[in-house]
C-alpha positions in Angstrom: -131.5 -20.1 -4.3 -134.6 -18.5 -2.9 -134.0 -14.9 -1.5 -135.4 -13.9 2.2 -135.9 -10.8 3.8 -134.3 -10.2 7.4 -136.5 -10.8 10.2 -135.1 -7.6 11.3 -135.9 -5.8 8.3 -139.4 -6.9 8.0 -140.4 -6.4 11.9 -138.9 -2.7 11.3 -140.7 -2.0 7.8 -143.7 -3.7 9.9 -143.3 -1.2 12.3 -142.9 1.6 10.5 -145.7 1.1 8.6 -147.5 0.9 11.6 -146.5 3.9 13.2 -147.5 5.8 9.5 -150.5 3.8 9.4 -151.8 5.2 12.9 -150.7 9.0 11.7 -153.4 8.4 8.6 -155.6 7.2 10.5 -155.4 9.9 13.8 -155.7 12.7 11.0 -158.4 11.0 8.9 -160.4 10.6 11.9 -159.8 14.1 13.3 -161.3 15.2 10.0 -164.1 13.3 10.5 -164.2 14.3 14.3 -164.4 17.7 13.3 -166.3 17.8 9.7 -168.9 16.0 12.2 -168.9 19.1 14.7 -168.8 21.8 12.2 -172.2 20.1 10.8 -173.9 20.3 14.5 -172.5 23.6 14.7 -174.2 24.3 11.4 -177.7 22.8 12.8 -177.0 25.1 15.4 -176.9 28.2 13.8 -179.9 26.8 11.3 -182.1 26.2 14.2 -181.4 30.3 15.3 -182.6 31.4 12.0 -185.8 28.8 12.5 -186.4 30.2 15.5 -186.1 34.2 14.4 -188.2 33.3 11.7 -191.2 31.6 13.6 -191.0 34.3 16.4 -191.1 37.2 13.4 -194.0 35.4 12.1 -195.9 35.4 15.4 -195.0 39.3 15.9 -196.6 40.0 12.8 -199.8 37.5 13.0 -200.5 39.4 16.0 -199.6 42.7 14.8 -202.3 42.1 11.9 -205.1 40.5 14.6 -205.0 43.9 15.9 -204.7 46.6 13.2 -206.0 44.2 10.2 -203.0 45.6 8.1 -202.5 43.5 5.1 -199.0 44.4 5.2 -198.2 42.5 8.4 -200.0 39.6 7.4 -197.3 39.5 4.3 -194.3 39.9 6.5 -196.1 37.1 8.4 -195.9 34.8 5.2 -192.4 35.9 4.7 -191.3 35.1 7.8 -192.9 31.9 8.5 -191.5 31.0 5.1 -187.8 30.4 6.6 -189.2 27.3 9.0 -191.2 26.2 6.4 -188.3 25.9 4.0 -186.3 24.4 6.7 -189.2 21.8 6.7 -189.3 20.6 3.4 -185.8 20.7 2.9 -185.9 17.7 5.5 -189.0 15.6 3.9 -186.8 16.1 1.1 -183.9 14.2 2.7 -186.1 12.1 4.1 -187.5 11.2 0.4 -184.0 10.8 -1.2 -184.6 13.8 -3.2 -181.7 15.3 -4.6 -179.0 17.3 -2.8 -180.1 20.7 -5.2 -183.2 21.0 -4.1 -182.4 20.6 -0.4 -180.0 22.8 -0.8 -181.6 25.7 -2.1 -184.5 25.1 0.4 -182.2 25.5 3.0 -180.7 28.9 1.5 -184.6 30.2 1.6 -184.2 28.7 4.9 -181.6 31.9 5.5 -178.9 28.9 6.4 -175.7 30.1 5.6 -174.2 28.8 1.9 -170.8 27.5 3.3 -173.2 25.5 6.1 -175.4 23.5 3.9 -173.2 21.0 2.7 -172.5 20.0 6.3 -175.8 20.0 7.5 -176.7 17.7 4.2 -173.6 15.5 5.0 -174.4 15.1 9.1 -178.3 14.6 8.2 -177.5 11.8 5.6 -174.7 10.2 7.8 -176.2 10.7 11.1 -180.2 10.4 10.9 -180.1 6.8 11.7 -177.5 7.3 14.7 -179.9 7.3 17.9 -178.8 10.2 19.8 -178.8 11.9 16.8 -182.5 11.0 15.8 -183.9 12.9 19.3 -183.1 16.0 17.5 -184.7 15.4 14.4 -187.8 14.7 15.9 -187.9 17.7 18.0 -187.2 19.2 14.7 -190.7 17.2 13.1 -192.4 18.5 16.3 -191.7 22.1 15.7 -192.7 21.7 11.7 -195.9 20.0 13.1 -196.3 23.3 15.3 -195.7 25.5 12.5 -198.2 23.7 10.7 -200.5 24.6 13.6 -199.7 28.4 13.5 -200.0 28.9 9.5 -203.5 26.5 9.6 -204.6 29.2 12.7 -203.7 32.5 10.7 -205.3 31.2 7.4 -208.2 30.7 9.6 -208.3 33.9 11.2 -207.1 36.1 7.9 -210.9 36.1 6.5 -212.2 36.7 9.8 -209.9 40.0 10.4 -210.6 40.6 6.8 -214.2 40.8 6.7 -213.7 43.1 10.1 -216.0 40.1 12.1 -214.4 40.2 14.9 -214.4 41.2 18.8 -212.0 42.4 20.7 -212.5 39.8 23.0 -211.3 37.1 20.3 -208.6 39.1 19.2 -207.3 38.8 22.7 -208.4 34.8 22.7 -206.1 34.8 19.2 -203.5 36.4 20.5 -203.1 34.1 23.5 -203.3 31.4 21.0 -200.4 32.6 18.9 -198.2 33.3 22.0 -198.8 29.7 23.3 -198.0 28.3 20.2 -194.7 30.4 20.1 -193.8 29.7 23.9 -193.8 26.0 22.9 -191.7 26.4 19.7 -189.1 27.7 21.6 -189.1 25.2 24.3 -188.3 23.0 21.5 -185.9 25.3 19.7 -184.2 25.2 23.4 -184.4 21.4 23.4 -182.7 21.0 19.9 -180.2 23.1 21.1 -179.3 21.1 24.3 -179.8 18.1 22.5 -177.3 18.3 19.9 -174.9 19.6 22.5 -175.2 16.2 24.1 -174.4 15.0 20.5 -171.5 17.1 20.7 -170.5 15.6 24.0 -170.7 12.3 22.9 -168.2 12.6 19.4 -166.2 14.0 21.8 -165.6 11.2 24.5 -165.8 8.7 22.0 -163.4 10.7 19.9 -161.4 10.5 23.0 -161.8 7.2 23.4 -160.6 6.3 20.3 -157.3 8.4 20.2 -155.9 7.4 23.6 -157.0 3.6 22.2 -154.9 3.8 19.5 -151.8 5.8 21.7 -152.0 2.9 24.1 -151.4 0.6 21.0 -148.6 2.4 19.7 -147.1 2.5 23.4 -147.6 -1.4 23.2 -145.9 -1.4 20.1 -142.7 1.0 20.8 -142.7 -1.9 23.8 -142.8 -5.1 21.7 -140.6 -3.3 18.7 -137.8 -2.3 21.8 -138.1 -6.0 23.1 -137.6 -7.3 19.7 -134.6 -5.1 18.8 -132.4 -6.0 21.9 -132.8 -9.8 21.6 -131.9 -9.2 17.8 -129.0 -6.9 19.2 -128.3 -10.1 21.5 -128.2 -12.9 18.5 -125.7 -10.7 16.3 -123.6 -9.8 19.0 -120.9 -12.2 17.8 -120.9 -10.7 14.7 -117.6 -8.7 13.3 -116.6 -5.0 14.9 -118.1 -3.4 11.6 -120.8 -4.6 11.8 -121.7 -4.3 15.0 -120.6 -0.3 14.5 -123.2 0.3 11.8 -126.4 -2.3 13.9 -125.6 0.7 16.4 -125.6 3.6 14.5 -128.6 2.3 12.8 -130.3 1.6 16.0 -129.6 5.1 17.2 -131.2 6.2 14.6 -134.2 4.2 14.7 -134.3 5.2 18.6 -134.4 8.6 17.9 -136.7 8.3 15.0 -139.2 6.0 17.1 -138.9 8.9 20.2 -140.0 11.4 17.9 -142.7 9.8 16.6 -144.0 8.8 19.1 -144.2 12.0 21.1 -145.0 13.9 18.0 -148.3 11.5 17.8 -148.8 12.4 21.9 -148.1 16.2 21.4 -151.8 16.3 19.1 -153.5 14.0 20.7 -152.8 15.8 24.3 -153.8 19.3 22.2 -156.8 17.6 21.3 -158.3 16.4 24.9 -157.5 20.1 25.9 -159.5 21.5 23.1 -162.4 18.5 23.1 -162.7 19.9 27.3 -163.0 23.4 26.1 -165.9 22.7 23.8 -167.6 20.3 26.1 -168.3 23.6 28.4 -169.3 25.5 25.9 -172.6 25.4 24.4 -172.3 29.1 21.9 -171.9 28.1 18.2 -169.0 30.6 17.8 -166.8 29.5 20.3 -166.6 26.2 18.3 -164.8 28.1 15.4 -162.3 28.9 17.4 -161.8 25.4 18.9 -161.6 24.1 15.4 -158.8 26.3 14.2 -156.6 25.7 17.2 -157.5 21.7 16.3 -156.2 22.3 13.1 -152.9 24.1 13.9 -152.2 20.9 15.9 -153.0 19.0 12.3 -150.4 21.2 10.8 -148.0 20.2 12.9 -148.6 17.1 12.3 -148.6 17.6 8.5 -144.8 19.4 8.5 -143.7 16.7 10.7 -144.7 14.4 8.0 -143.3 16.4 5.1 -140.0 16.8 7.1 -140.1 13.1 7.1 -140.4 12.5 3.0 -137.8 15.4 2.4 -135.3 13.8 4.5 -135.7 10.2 2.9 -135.8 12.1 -0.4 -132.5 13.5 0.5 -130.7 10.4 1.9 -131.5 8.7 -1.5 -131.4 10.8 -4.5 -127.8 11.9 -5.9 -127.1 16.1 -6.3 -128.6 17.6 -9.7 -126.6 20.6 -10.4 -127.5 23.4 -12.5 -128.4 27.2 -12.3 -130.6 28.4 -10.1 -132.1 32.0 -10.1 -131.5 32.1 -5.8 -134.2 35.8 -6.2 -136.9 33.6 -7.6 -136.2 30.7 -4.9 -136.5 33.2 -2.1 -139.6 35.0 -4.1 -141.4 31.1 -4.4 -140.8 30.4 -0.6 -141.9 33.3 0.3 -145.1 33.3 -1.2 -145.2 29.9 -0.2 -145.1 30.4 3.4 -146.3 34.4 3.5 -150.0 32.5 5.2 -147.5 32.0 8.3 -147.8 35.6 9.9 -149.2 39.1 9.1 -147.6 40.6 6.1 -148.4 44.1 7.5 -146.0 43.2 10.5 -143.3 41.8 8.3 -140.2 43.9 6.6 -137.6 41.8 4.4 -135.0 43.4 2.6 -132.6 41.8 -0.1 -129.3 42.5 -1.1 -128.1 39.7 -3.2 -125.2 40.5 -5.1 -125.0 37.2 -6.0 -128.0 36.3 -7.9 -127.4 32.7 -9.9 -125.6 29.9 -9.2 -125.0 26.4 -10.4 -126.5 23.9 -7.2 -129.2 21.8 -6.2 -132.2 23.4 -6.8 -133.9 21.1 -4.7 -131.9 20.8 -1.8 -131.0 24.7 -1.9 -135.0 25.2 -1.7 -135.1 22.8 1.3 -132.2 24.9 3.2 -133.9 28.1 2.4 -137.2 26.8 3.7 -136.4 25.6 6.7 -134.3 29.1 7.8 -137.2 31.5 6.3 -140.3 29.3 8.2 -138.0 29.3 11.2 -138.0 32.8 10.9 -141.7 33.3 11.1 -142.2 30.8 13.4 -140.6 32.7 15.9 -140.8 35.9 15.8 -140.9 37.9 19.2 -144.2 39.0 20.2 -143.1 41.8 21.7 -141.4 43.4 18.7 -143.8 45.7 16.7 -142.3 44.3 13.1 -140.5 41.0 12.1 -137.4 42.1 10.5 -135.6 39.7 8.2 -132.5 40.1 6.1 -131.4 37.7 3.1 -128.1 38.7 1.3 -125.7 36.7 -0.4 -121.9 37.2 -1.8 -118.9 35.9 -3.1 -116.1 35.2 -0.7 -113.1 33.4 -1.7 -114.5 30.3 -3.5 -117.7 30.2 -2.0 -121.3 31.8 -2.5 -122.4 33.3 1.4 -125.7 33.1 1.9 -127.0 34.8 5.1 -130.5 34.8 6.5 -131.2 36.9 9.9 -134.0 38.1 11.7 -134.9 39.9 14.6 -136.8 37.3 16.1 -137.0 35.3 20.1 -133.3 34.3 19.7 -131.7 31.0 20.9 -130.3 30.4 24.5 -126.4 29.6 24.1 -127.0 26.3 25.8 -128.9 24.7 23.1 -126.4 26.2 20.3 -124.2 23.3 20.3 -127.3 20.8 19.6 -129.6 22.9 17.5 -128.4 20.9 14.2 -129.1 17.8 16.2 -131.8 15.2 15.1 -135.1 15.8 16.7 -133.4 18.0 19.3 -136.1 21.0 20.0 -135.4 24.3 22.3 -138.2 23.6 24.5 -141.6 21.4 25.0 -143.6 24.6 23.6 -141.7 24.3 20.5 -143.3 25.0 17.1 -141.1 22.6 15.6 -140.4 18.9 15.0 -136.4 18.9 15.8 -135.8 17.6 12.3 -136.1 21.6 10.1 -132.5 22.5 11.3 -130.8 18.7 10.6 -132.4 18.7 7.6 -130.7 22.0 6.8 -127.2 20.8 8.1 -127.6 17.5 6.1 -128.6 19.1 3.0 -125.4 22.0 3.2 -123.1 18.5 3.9 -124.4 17.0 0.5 -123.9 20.2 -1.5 -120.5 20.5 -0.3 -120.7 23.8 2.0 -120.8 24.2 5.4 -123.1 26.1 8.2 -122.9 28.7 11.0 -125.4 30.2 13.2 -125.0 33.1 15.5 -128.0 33.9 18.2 -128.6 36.1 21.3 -131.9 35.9 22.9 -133.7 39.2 22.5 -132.0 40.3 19.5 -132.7 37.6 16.7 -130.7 34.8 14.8 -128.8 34.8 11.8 -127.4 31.6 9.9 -124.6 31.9 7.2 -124.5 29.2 4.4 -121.1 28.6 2.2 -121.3 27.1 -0.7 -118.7 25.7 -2.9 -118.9 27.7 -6.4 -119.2 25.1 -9.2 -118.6 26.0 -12.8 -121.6 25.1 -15.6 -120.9 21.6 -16.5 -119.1 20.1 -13.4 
């Protein structure tokens, strides 16, 4: 007899696999989005060192036209040695020469070492892109005018040096170098506002392409929702069990499709907000700042993810037990997680009196996880230090575990749900409303139990029991 699979069960693997697929792709194109910015941003900064170096070299061309100091003529080939660099680090692209040598013509260039490999990367990628090519050849048009100045001074060095030379054409020289150096920076100030319109551009059609794929997945959560209640209406006839467990598993599904859903919206949203905010602003630095607060919204997105594969992991993996050192746990999440917050504004004390027992490592570390991160996540900002306590003892025939902190604290209206799947406090959340399920789940399977006790202002502390199991059991 040939085996099927349910409709059912394909349409929601199909969907699922969907929704995944659109996470890879939102955070493979934000890297791209934003590997693509940090590479203008790096031409950016390149062009200011072109431009220091061309109007250094003019300073000094002039400075020698009137004192006929050799020295200032050699700070005038040092300096005019950065645009020149900058120049044949591009012919070099240009000739498919290899990636070294552009690279360190770039450094002479004084281009900063972590910005090279993104200005290589956007000039390879981009070069043919149209918008793109108006900046490289203002960029050709300034080499062709540095070419100028150096075939001017070469001509005037023998002249100044053999002292045949009136005052009246050292004026006439002079004029010729400003000129020259008043229609460099024109150009430098055209490269500039031209790759801002670049950056303009990724950024609507980085827009575009986001709220493209969020009205697909809207489509789908429509089609998927239409699809599961005329299933719901062909098995209705079906037995009282079963119909019990098509419900609880189309709870679940609800809730899981809910959360994805908005967790997807939540970066995108963070994204137009941030993609606004650089579109005003035209100061390479302010970009850096853009780009970190785009990549806590990627974080987000990550722990959502990981919260995701721990809970399946959980649901279908049976409890390992053996011994577990619970000071090295806590000394590996720790570390783990100490990038969170300011170590010099954090004080944790331990007093574990019970230091090894026989669980789940793996499930033990999840719990642990979720209650320290929690802990760091919200902190209150008005407290000088982040205080958090970890102790565990034996009571009766359990091992207590108690984490507490100092932190924002938890109205008493959300106390009753705060285990609840997906449930978060507020829309400003750091979390993804599956750390604290997770955490109840995983107590469940080990056999223990969970309390939390929290007053806003004054921090939150959760208790863990834990049946004691003997070696072997």
């Amino acid at each position: 007899m040939r085996s099927t699979i349910p409709f059912k069960s394909l349409t929601s693997l199909t969907y699922i696999i969907a929704i995944l697929g659109s996470i890879f792709f939102i955070i493979t194109f934000n890297y791209f989005a934003l590997k693509t910015l940090n590479g203008v941003r790096s031409f950016i900064s390149g062009e200011s060192q072109f431009a220091k170096g061309q109007l250094e070299a003019s300073r000094y061309i002039i400075l020698y036209i009137h004192s006929g100091q050799d020295k200032y003529f050699e700070l005038y080939e040092k300096s005019l040695q950065v645009p020149i660099s900058d120049s044949l680090a591009r012919i070099n692209m240009d000739n498919g020469g290899p990636d070294s040598i552009t690279t360190r013509l770039l450094f002479q260039g004084k281009n900063d070492a972590q910005d090279i490999p993104e200005i290589i990367w956007l000039y390879k990628n981009f070069k043919a892109f149209k918008p793109f090519q108006k900046s490289i050849n203002i960029w050709i048009k300034a080499d062709l005018k540095i070419m100028e100045l150096q075939k001017f001074a070469d001509a005037v060095y023998p002249l100044i040096k053999s002292k045949q030379i009136t005052n009246v054409q050292r004026q006439l020289f002079e004029a010729k170098v400003n000129a020259i150096s008043e229609q460099l920076v024109l150009m430098g100030n055209d490269f500039e506002d031209t790759l801002g319109n670049n950056i303009r551009f990724i950024n609507s059609y980085a827009l575009w392409i986001i709220n493209s794929i969020a009205l697909l997945i809207i489509a789908g959560n429509i089609y998927y929702f239409y699809r599961q209640i005329h299933l719901l209406s062909v098995i209705k006839e079906k037995t009282q069990i079963q119909n019990k467990i098509l419900r609880q598993l189309n709870s679940e599904m609800d809730l899981f499709t809910y959360s994805v859903s908005h967790d997807l919206r939540s970066p995108i949203t963070s994204l137009k907000g941030l993609v606004n905010l650089a579109q005003a602003e035209n100061q390479s630095p302010e970009l850096n700042q853009y780009f970190q607060f785009m990549q806590m919204t990627l974080d987000r997105q990550d722990l959502f993810i990981q919260n995701i594969i721990n809970l399946t992991k959980h649901k279908r993996t049976q409890n390992e037990i053996g011994e577990v050192n619970l000071e090295d746990v806590f000394d590996q999440i720790l570390t783990d997680i100490g990038h969170m917050v300011d170590k010099s504004k954090v004080n944790i004390y331990k007093d574990l009196n019970v230091k090894r027992l026989h669980t789940d490592r793996f499930r033990l570390k999840i719990i642990l996880n979720n209650l320290l991160s929690n802990a760091f996540k919200y902190s209150d900002p008005e407290k000088p230090i982040l205080t958090i306590g970890i102790t565990s003892e034996k009571v009766e025939n359990t091992i207590k575990i108690m984490v507490q902190d100092n932190g924002l604290g938890i109205k008493p209206e959300h106390h009753h749900k705060i285990f609840d799947m997906f449930y978060v406090v507020n829309h400003q959340s750091k979390g993804t409303g599956l750390g604290l399920y997770l955490v109840k789940e995983t107590i469940q399977a080990l056999g223990g139990s969970v309390e939390m006790n929290s007053e806003v202002g004054f921090g939150t502390s959760f208790t863990i029991y834990l049946p004691i199991v003997e070696q072997g059991e």
